[in-house]
Each structure stands twice: as structure tokens, then as C-alpha cells.
Kinemage of the C-alpha trace (Angstrom):
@kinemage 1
@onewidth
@group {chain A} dominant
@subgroup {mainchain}
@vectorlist {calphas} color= white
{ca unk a 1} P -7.393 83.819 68.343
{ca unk a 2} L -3.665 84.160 67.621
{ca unk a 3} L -2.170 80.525 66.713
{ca unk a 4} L 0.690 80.643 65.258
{ca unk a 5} L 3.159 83.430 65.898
{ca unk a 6} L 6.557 83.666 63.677
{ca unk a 7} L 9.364 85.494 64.873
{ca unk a 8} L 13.621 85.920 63.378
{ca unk a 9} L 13.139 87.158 60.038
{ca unk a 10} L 15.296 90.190 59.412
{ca unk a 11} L 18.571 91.165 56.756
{ca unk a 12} L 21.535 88.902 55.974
{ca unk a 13} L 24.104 88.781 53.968
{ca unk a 14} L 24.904 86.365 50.856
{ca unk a 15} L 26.008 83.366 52.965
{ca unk a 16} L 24.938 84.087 56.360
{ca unk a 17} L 22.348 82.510 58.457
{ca unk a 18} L 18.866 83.466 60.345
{ca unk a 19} L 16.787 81.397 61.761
{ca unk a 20} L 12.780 81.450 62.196
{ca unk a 21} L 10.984 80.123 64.655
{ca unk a 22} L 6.761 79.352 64.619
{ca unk a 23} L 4.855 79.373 67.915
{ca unk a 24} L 1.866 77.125 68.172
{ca unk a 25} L -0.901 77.308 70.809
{ca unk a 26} L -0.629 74.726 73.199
{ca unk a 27} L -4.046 73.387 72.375
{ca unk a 28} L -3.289 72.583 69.220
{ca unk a 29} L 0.180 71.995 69.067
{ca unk a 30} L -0.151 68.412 69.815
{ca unk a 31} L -2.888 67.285 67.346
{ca unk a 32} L -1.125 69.237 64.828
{ca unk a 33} L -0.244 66.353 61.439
{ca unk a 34} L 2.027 68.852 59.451
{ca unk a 35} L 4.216 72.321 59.875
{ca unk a 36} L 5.765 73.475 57.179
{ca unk a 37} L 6.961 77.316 56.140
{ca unk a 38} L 6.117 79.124 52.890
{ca unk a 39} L 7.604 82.209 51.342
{ca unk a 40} L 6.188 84.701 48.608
{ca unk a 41} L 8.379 86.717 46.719
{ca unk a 42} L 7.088 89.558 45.253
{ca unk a 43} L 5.700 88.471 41.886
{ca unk a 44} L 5.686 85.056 42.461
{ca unk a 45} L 4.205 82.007 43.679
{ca unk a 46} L 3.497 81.035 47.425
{ca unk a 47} L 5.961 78.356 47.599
{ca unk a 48} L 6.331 75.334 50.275
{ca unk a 49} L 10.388 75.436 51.627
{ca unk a 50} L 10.184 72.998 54.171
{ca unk a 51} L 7.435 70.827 56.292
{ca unk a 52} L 7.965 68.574 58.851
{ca unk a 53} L 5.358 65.864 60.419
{ca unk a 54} L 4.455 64.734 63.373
{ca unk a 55} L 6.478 61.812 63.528
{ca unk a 56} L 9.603 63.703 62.272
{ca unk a 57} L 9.807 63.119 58.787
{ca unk a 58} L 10.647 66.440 56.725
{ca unk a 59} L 11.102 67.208 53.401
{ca unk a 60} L 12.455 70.483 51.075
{ca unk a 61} L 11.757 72.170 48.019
{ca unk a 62} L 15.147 71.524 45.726
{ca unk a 63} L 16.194 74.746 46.142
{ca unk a 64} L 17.120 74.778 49.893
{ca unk a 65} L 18.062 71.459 50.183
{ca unk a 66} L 21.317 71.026 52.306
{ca unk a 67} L 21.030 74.906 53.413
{ca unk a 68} L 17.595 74.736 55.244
{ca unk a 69} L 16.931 72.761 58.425
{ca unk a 70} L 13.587 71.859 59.819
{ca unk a 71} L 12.745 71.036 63.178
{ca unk a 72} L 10.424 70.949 66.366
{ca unk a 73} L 10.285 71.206 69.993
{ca unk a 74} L 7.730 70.172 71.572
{ca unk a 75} L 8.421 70.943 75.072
{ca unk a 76} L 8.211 74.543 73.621
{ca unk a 77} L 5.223 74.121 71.159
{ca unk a 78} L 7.447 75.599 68.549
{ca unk a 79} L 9.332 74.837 65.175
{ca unk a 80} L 12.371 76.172 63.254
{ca unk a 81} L 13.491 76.886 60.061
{ca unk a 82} L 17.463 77.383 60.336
{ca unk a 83} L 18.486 79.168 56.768
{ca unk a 84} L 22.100 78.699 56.023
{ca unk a 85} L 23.967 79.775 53.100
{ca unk a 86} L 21.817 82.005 52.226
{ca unk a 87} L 21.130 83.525 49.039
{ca unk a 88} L 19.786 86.510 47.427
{ca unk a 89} L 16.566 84.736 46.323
{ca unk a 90} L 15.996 83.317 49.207
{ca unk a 91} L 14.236 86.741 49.650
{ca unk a 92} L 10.509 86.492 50.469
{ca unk a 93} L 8.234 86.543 53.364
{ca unk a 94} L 8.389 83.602 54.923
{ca unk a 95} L 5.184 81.975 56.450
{ca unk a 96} L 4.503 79.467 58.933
{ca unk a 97} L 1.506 76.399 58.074
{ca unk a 98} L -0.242 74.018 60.303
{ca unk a 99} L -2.500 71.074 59.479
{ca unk a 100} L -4.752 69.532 61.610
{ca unk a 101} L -6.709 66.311 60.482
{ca unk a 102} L -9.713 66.220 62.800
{ca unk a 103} L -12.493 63.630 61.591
{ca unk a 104} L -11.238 63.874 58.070
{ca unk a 105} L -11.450 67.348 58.196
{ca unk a 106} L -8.419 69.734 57.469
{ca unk a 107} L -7.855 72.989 59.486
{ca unk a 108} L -5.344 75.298 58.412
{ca unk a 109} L -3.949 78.291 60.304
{ca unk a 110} L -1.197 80.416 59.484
{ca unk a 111} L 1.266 82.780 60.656
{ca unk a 112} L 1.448 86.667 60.341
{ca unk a 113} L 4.650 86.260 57.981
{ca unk a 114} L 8.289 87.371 58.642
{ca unk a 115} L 10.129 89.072 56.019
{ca unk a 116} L 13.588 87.524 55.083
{ca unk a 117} L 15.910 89.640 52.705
{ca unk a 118} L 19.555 88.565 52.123
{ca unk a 119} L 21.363 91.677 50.316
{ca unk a 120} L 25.056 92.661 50.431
């Protein structure tokens, strides 16, 4: 079944904004230890740009730091990625991540990706 569904990826310019947003199912939204968002260029590495916990604490790769915002809300089942100051490397498909911990067991699942391009 679907779990995670992304949605706000689409074309910006050098210095604009977008922001993504990651769907969870309900049923596993709350046992849920860790969201983060990846993005693949092509060529590259999978890379992690942001994660957030589930007691709030979030961290960045170095190269978004200050631009990128992550965040949750519950009530909605749902977290963000707001993308500021954007750049043209911040190109990639960008892909949402969620851990579960059950019994010492980890459970990923993953988004369908969103494509991001920033291009004057």
C-alpha cells in the first residue's frame, strides 16, 4: 500500500523557493522515529538533505544549511521541506524517508520522488 506520498516539486529560479511536502499514512505516522528527504542527481549519490525526529530535533547536510527548513504536522500526518535560496544544484529528485523502530527492527518506506530543477 501507498505510504508515503510527496507532492511540490516543480521549476524555480536561482533564488526562489518551493516547498515539498511528504504524506504519511495515518497508521504509521505516529510510530514513525525519523523523516528525512533525499535527492539524486543524475550521476551522483543518493544524498540525505534534511531529517527530522520524532521529538523535533533536525539536522542538514552542509550544503542547505540556513536555506532548507524541516518540519512536521502532525495533525496532518505530513512533513515539509521549505527550499529557499535556491540554487542550480540543488537540482535532483527529491525523496521522502521514514523509519520505524519496531522491536529493534527497522522498516523503511519511501516516497515516489518529486523532481526539483532550479534553472534561469
Amino acid at each position: 500500500q501507498v505510504q508515503l506520498v510527496e507532492s511540490g516539486g516543480g521549476l524555480a529560479q536561482p533564488g526562489g523557493s518551493l516547498r515539498l511536502s511528504c504524506a504519511a499514512s495515518r497508521s504509521i505516522f505516529s510510530s514513525i522515529n525519523t523523516m528525512g528527504w533525499y535527492r539524486q542527481a543524475p550521476g551522483k549519490q543518493r544524498e540525505l538533505v534534511a531529517a527530522i525526529t520524532s521529538g523535533g530535533g533536525a539536522n542538514y547536510a552542509d550544503s542547505v544549511k540556513g536555506r532548507f527548513t524541516i518540519s512536521r504536522d502532525n495533525a496532518k500526518n505530513t512533513v515539509y521541506l521549505q527550499m529557499n535560496s535556491l540554487k542550480p544544484e540543488d537540482t535532483a529528485v527529491y525523496y521522502c524517508n521514514a523509519v520505524r523502530l519496531i522491536m529493534s527492527k527497522r522498516y523503511d518506506y519511501w516516497g515516489q520522488g518529486t523532481q526539483v530543477t532550479v534553472s534561469s
